[in-house]
MINUMI-150935 format. One record per atom (N, C-alpha, C, CB): residue number from 1; x, y, z. Coordinates in pm, whole numbers, m for minus. Glycine has a CB too. Layout:
<rs>
+------+--------+--------+--------+
| resi |      X |      Y |      Z |
+------+--------+--------+--------+
|  NUM |      X |      Y |      Z |
...
+------+--------+--------+--------+
</rs>
This chain:
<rs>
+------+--------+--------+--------+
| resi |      X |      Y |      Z |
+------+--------+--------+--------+
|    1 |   1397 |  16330 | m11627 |
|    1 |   1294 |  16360 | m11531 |
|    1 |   1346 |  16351 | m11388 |
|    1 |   1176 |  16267 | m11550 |
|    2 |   1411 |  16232 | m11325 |
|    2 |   1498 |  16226 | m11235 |
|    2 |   1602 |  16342 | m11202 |
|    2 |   1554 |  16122 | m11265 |
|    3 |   1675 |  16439 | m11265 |
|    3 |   1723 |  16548 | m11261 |
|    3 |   1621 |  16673 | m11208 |
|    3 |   1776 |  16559 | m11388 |
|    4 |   1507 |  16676 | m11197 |
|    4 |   1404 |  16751 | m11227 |
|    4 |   1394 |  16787 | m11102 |
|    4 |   1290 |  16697 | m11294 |
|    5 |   1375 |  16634 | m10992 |
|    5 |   1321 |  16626 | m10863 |
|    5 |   1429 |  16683 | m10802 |
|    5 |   1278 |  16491 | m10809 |
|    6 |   1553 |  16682 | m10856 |
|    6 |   1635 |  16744 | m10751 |
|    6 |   1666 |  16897 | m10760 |
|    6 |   1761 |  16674 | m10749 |
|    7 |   1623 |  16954 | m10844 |
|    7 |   1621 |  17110 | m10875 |
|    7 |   1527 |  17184 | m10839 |
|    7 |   1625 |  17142 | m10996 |
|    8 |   1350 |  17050 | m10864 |
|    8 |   1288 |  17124 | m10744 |
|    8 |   1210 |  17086 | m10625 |
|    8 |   1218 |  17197 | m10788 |
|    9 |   1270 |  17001 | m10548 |
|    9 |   1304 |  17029 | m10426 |
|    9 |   1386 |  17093 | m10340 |
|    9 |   1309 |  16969 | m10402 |
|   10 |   1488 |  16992 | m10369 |
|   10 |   1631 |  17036 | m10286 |
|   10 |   1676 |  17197 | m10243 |
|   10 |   1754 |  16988 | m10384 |
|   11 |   1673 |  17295 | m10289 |
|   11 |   1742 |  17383 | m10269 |
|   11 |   1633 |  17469 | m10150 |
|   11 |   1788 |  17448 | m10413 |
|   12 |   1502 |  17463 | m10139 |
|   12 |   1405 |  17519 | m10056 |
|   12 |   1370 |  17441 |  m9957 |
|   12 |   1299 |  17553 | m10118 |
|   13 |   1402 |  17309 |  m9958 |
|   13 |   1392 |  17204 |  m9885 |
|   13 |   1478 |  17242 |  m9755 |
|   13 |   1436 |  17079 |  m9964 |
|   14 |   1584 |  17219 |  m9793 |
|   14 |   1697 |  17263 |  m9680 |
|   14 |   1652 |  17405 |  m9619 |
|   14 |   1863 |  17280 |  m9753 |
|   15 |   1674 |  17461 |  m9689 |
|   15 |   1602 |  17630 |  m9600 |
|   15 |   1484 |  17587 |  m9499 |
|   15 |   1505 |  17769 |  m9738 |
|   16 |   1412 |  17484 |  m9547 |
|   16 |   1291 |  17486 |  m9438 |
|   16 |   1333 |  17394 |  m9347 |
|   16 |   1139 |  17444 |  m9489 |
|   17 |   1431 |  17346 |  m9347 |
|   17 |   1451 |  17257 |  m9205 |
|   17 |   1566 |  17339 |  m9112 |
|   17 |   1517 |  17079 |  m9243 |
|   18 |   1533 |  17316 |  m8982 |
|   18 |   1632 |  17371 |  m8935 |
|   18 |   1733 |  17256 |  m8784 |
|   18 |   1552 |  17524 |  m8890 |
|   19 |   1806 |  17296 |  m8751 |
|   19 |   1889 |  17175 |  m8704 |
|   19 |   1848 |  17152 |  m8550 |
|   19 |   2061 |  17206 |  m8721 |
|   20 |   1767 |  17240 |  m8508 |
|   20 |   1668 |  17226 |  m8348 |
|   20 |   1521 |  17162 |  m8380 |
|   20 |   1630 |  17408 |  m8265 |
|   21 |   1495 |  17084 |  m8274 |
|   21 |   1370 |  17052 |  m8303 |
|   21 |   1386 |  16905 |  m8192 |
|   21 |   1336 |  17036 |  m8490 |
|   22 |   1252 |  16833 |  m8284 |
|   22 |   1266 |  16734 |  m8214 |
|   22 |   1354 |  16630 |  m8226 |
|   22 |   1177 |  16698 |  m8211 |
|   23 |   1395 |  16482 |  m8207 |
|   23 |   1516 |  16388 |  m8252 |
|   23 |   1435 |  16337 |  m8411 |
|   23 |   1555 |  16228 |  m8110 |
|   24 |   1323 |  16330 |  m8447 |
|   24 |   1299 |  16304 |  m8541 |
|   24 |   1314 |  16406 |  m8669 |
|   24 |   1201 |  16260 |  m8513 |
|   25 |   1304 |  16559 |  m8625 |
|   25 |   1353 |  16621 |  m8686 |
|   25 |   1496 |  16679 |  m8715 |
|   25 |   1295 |  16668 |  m8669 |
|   26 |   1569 |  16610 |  m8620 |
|   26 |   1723 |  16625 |  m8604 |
|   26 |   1780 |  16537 |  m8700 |
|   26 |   1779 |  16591 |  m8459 |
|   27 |   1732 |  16385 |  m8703 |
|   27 |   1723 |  16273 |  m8837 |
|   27 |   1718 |  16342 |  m8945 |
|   27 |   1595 |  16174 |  m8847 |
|   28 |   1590 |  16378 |  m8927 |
|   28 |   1610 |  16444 |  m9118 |
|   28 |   1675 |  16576 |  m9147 |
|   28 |   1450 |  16478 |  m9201 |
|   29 |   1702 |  16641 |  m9059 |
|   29 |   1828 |  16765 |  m9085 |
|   29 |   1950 |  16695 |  m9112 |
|   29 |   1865 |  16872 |  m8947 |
|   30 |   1954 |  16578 |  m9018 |
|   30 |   2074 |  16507 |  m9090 |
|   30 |   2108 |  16419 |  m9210 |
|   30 |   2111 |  16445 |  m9018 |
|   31 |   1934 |  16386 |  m9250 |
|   31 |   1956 |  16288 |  m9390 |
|   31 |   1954 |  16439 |  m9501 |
|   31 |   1782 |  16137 |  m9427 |
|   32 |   1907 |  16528 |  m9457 |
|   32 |   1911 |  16602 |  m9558 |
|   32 |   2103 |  16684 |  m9564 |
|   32 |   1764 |  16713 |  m9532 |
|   33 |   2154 |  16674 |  m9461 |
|   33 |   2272 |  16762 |  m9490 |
|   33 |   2333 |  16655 |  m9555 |
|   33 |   2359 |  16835 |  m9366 |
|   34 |   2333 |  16482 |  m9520 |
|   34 |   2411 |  16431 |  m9634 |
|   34 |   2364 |  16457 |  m9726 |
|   34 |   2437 |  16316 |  m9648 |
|   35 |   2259 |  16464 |  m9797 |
|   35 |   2183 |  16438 |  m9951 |
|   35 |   2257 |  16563 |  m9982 |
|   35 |   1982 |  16437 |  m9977 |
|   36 |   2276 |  16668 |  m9908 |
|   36 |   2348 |  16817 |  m9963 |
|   36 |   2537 |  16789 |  m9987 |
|   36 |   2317 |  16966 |  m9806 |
|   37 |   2548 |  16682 |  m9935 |
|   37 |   2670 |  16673 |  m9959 |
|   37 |   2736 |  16531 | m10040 |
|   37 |   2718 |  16695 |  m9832 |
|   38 |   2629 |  16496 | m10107 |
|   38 |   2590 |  16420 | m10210 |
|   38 |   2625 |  16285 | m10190 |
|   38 |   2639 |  16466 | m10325 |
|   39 |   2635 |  16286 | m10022 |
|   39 |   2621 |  16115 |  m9944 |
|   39 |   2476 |  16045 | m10017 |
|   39 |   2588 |  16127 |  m9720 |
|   40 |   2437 |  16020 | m10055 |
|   40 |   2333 |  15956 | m10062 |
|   40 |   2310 |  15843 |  m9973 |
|   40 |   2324 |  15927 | m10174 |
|   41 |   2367 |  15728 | m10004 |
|   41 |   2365 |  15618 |  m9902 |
|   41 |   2369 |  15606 |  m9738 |
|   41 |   2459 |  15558 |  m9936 |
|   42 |   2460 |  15729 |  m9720 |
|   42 |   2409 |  15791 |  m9575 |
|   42 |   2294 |  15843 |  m9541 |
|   42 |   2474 |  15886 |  m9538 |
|   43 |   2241 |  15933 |  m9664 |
|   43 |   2120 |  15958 |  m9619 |
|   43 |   1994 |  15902 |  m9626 |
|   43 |   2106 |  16042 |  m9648 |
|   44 |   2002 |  15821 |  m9735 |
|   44 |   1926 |  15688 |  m9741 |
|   44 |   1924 |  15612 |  m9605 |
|   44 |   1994 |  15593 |  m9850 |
|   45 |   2020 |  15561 |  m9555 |
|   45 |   1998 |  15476 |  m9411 |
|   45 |   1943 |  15572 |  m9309 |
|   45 |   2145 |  15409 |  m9346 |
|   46 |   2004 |  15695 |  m9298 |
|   46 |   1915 |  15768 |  m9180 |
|   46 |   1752 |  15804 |  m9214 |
|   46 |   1992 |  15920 |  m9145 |
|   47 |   1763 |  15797 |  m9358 |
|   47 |   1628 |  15800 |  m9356 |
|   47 |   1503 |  15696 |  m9319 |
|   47 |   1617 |  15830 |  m9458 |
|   48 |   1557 |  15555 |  m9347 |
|   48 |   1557 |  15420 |  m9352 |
|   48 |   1528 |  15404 |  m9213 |
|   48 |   1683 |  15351 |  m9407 |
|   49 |   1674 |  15415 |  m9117 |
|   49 |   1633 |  15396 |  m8974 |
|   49 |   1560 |  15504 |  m8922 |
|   49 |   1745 |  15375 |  m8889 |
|   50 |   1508 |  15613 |  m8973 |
|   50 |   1397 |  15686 |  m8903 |
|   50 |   1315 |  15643 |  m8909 |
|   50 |   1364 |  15789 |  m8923 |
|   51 |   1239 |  15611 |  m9022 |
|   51 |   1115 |  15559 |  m9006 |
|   51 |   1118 |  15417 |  m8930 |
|   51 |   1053 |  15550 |  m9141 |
|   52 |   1196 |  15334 |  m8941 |
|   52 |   1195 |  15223 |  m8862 |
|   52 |   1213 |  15266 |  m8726 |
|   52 |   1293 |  15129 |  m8902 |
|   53 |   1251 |  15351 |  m8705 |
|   53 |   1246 |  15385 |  m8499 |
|   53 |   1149 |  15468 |  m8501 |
|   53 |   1396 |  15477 |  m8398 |
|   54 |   1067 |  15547 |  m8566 |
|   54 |    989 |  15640 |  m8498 |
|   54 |    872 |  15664 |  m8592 |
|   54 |   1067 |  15768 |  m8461 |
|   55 |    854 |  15551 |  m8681 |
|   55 |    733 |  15532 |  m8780 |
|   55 |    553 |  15610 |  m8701 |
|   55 |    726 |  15319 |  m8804 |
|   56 |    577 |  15575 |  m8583 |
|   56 |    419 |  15561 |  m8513 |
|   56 |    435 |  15763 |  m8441 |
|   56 |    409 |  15371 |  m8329 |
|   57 |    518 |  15787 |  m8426 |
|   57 |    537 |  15909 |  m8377 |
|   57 |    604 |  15999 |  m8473 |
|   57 |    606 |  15900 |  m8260 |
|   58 |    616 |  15990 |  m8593 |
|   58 |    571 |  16117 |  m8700 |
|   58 |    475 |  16186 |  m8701 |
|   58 |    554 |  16091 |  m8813 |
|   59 |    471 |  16343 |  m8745 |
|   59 |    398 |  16387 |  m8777 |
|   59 |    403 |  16414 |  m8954 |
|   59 |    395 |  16474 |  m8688 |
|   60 |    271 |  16485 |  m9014 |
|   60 |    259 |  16480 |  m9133 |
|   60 |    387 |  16573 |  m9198 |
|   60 |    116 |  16520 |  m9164 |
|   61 |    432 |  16686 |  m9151 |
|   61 |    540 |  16743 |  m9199 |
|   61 |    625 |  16639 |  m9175 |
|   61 |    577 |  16870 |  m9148 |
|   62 |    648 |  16555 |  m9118 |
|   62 |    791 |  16474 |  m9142 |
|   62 |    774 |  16348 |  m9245 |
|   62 |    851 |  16409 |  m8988 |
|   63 |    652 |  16328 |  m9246 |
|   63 |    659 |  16222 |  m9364 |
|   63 |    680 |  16266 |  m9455 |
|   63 |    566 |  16149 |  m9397 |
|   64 |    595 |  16433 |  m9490 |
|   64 |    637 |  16516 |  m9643 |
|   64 |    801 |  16535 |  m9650 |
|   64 |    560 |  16697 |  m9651 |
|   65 |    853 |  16581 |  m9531 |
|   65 |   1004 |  16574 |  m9553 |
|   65 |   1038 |  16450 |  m9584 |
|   65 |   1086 |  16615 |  m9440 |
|   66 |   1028 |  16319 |  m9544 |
|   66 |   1106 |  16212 |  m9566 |
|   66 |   1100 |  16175 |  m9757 |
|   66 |   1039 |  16084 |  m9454 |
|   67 |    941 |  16236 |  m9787 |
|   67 |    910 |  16182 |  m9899 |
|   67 |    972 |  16290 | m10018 |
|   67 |    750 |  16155 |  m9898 |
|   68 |    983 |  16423 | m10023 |
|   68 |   1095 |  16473 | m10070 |
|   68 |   1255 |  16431 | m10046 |
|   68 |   1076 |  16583 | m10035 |
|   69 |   1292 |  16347 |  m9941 |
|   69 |   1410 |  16364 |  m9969 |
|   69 |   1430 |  16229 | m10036 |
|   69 |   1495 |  16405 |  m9854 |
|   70 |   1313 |  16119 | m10042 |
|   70 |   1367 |  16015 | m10119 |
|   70 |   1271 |  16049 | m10263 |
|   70 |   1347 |  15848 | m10038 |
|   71 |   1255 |  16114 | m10309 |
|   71 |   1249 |  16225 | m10345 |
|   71 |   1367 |  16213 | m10506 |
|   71 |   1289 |  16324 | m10202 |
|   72 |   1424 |  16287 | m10376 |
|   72 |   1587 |  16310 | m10433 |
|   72 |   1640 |  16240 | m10496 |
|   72 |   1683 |  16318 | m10358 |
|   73 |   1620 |  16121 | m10352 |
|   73 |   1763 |  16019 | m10364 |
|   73 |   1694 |  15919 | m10464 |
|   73 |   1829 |  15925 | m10193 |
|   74 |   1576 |  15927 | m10493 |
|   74 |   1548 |  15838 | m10666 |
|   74 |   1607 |  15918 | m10764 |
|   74 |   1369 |  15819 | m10728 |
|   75 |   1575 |  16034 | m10752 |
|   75 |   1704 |  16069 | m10882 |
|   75 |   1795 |  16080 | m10877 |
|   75 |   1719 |  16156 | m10948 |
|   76 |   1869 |  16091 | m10764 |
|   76 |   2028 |  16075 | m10812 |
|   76 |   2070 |  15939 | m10720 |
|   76 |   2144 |  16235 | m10767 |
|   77 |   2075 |  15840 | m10708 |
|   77 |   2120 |  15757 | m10669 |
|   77 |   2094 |  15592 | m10842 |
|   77 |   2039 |  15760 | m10496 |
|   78 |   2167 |  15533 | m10851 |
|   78 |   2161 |  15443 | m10946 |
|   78 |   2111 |  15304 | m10936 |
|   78 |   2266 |  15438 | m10984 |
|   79 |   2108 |  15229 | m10998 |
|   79 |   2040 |  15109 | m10982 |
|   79 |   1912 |  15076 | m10954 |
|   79 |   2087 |  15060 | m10910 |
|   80 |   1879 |  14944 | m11002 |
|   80 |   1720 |  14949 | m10995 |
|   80 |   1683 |  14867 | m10837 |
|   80 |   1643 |  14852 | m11152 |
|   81 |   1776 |  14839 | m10767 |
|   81 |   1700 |  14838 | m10614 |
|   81 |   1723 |  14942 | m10563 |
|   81 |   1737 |  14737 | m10510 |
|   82 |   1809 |  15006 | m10560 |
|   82 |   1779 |  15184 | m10501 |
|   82 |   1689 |  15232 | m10559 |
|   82 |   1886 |  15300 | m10522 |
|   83 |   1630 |  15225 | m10726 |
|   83 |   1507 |  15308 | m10736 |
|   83 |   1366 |  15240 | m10654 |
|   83 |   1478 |  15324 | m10902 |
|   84 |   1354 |  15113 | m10667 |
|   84 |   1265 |  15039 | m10627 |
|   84 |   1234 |  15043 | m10439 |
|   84 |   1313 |  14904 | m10691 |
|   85 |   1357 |  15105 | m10409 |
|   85 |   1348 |  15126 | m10261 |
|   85 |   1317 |  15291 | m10258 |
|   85 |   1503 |  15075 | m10173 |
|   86 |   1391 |  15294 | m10299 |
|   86 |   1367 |  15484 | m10299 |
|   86 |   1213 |  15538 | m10336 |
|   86 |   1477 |  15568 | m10441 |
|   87 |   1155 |  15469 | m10418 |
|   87 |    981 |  15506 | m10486 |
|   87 |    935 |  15424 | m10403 |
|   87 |    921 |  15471 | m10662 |
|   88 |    965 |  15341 | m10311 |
|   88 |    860 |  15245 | m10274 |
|   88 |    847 |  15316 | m10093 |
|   88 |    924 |  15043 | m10301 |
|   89 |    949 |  15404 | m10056 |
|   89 |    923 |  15508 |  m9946 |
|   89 |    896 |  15605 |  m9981 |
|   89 |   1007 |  15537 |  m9867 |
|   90 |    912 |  15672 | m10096 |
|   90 |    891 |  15780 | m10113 |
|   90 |    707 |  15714 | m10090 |
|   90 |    972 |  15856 | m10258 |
|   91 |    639 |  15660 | m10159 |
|   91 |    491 |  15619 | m10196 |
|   91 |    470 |  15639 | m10027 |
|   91 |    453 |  15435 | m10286 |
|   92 |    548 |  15566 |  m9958 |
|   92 |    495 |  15475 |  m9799 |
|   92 |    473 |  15579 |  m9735 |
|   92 |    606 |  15369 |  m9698 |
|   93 |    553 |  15747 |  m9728 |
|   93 |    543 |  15839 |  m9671 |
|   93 |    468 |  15918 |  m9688 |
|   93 |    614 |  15873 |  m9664 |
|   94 |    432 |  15962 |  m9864 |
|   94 |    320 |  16064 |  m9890 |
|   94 |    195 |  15965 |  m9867 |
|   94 |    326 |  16141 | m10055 |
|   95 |    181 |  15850 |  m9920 |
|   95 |     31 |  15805 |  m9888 |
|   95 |      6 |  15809 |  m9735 |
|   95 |      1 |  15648 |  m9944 |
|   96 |     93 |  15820 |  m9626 |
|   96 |     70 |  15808 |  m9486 |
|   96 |     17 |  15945 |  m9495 |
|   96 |    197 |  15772 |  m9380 |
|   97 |     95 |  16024 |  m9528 |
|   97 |     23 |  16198 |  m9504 |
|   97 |   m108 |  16221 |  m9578 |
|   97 |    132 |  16336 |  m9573 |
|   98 |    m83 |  16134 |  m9686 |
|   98 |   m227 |  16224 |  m9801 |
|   98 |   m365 |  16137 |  m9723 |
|   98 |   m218 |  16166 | m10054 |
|   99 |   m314 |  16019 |  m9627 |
|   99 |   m458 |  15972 |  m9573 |
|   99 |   m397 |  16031 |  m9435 |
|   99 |   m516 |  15778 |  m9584 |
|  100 |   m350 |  16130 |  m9353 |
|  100 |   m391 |  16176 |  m9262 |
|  100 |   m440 |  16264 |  m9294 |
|  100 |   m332 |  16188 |  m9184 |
|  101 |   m429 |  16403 |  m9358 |
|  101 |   m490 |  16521 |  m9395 |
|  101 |   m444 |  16545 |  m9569 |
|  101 |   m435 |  16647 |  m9281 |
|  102 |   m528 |  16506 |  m9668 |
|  102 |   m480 |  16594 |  m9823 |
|  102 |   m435 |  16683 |  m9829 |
|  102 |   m555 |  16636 |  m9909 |
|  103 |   m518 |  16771 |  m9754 |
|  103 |   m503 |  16954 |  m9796 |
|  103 |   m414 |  16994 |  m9719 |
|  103 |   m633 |  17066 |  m9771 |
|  104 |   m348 |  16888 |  m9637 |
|  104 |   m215 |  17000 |  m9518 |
|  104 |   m131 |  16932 |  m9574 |
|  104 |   m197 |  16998 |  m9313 |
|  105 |   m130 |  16788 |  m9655 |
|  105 |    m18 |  16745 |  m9741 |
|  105 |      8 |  16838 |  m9875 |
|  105 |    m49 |  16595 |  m9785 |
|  106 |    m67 |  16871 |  m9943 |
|  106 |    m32 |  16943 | m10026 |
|  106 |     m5 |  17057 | m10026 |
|  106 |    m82 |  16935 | m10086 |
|  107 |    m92 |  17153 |  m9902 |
|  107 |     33 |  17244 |  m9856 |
|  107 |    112 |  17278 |  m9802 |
|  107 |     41 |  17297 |  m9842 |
|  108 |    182 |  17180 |  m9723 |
|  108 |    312 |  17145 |  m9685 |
|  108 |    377 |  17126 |  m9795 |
|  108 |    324 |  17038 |  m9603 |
|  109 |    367 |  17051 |  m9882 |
|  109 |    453 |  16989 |  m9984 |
|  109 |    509 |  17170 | m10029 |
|  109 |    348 |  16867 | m10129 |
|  110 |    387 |  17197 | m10075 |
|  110 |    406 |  17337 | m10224 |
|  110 |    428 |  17430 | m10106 |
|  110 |    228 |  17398 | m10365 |
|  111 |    531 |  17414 |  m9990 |
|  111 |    575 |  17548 |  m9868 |
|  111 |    718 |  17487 |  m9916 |
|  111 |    517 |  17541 |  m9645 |
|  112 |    734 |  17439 |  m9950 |
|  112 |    827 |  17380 |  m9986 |
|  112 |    928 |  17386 | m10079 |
|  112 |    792 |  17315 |  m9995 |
|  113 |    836 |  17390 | m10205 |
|  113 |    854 |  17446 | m10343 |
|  113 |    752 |  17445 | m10399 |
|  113 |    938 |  17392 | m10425 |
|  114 |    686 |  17582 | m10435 |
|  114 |    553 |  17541 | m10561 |
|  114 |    589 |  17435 | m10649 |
|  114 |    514 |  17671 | m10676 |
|  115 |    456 |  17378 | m10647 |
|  115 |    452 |  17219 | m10744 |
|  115 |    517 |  17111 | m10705 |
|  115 |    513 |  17224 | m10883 |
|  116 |    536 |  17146 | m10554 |
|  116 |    578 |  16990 | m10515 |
|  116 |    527 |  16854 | m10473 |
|  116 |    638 |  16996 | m10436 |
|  117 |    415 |  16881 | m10455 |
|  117 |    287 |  16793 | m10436 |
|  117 |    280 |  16779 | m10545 |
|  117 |    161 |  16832 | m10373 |
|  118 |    250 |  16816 | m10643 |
|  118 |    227 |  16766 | m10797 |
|  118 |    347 |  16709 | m10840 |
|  118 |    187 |  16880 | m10904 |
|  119 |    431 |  16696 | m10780 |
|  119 |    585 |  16687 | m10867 |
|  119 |    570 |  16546 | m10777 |
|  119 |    757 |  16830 | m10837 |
|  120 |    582 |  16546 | m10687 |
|  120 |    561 |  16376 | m10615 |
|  120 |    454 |  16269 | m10690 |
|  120 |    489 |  16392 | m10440 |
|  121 |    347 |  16359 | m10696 |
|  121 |    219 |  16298 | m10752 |
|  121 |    266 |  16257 | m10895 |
|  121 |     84 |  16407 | m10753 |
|  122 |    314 |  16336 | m10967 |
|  122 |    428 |  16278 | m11101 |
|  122 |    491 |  16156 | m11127 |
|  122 |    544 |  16342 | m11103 |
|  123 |    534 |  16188 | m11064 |
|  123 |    640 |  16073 | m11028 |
|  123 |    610 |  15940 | m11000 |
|  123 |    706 |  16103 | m10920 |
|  124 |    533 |  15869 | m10876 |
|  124 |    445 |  15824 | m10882 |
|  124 |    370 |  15758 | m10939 |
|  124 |    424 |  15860 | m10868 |
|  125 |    323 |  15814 | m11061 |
|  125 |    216 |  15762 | m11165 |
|  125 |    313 |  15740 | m11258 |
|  125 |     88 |  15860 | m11217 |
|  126 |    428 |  15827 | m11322 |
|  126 |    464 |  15773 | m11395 |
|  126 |    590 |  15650 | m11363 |
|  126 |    478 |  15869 | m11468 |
|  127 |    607 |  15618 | m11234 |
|  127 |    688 |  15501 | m11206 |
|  127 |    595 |  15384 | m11200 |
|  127 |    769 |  15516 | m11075 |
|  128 |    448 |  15380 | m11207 |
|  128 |    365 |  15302 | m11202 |
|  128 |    317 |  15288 | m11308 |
|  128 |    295 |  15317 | m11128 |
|  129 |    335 |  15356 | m11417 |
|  129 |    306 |  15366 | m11566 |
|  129 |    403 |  15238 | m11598 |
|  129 |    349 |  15529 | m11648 |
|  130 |    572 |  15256 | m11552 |
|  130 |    632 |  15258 | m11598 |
|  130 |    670 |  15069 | m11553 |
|  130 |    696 |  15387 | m11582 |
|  131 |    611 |  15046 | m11433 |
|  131 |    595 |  14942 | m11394 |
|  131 |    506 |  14867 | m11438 |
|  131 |    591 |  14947 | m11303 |
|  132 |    401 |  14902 | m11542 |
|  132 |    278 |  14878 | m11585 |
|  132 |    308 |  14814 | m11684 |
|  132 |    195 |  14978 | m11606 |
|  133 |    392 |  14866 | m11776 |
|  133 |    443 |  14879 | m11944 |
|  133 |    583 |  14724 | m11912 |
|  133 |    545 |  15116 | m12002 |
|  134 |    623 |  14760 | m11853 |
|  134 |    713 |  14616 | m11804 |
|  134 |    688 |  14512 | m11803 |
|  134 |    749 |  14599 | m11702 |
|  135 |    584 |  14501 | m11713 |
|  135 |    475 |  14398 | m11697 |
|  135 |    390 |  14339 | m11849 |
|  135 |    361 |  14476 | m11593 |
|  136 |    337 |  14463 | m11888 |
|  136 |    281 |  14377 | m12053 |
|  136 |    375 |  14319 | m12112 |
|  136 |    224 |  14469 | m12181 |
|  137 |    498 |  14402 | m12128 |
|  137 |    583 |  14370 | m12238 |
|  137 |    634 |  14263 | m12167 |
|  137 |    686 |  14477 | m12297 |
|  138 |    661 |  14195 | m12074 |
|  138 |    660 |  14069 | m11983 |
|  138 |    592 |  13973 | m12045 |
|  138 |    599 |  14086 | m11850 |
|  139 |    445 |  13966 | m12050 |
|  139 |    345 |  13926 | m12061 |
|  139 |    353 |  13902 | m12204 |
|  139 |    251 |  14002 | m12006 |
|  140 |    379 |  14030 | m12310 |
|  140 |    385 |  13981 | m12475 |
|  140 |    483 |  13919 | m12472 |
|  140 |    397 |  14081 | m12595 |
|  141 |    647 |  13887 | m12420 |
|  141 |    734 |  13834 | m12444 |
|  141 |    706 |  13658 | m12392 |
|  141 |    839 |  13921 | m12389 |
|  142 |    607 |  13651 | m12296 |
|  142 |    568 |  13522 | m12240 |
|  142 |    499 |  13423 | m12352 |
|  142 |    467 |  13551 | m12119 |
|  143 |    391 |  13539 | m12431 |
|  143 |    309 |  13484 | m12481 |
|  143 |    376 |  13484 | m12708 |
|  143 |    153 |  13581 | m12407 |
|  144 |    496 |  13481 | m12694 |
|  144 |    569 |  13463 | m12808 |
|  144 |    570 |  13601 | m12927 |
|  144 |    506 |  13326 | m12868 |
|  145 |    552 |  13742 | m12847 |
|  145 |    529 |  13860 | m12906 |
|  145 |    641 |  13920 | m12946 |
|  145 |    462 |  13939 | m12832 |
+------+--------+--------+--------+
</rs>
């Protein structure tokens, strides 16, 4: 499933950014040309220190960009604190957009790539499924199951 997110985002993703703009959009032209050049961890931190310098002065297209590109970097990056960091911005960025406007988050997302709002929304639920099922089986292993 992790393979999935990067086949469909990534390749329409990049086409829609372009390397002028503002410094916040210059950030993510640049977290996205590493993620294209399969830096991850580079693009992870620029993504990281964007939102930490310019959290309050985003707009909703840049949170949808940030949240596709970690996105990405949950599927191809390894380990379970990179996933746990990677889903836990990816969440921080679309829920910022889906409570500023729904309907310009989701069509931003699907300008993007059809089904990419649903493909986030995926993801999502089933990493919270998946965090869910952990937790019981936690819970049966506590209780001598």
């Amino acid at each position: 499933m992790k393979k999935i997110l990067k086949l469909l985002f990534f390749p329409l993703f990049l086409l829609s950014l372009s390397a002028c703009g503002t410094e916040i959009d210059n950030r993510i032209y640049e977290a996205a040309d590493a993620l294209d050049n399969t830096d991850y961890e580079d693009a992870q931190n620029i993504c990281d220190r964007t939102i930490n310098r310019y959290w309050d002065e985003m707009t909703l297209e840049n949170k949808c960009d940030l949240a596709a590109i970690y996105a990405v970097l949950y599927s191809e990056m390894d380990g379970d604190e990179n996933d746990k960091h990677n889903i836990g911005m990816l969440k921080k960025c679309y829920s910022s957009a889906m409570d500023e406007d729904s309907k310009a988050t989701r069509e931003y997302l699907n300008s993007l790539e059809d089904g990419a709002h649903d493909a986030i929304e995926l993801v999502i639920e089933m990493t919270d499924w998946a965090n869910e099922l952990e937790d019981l089986g936690d819970d049966l292993e506590d209780l001598g199951y």
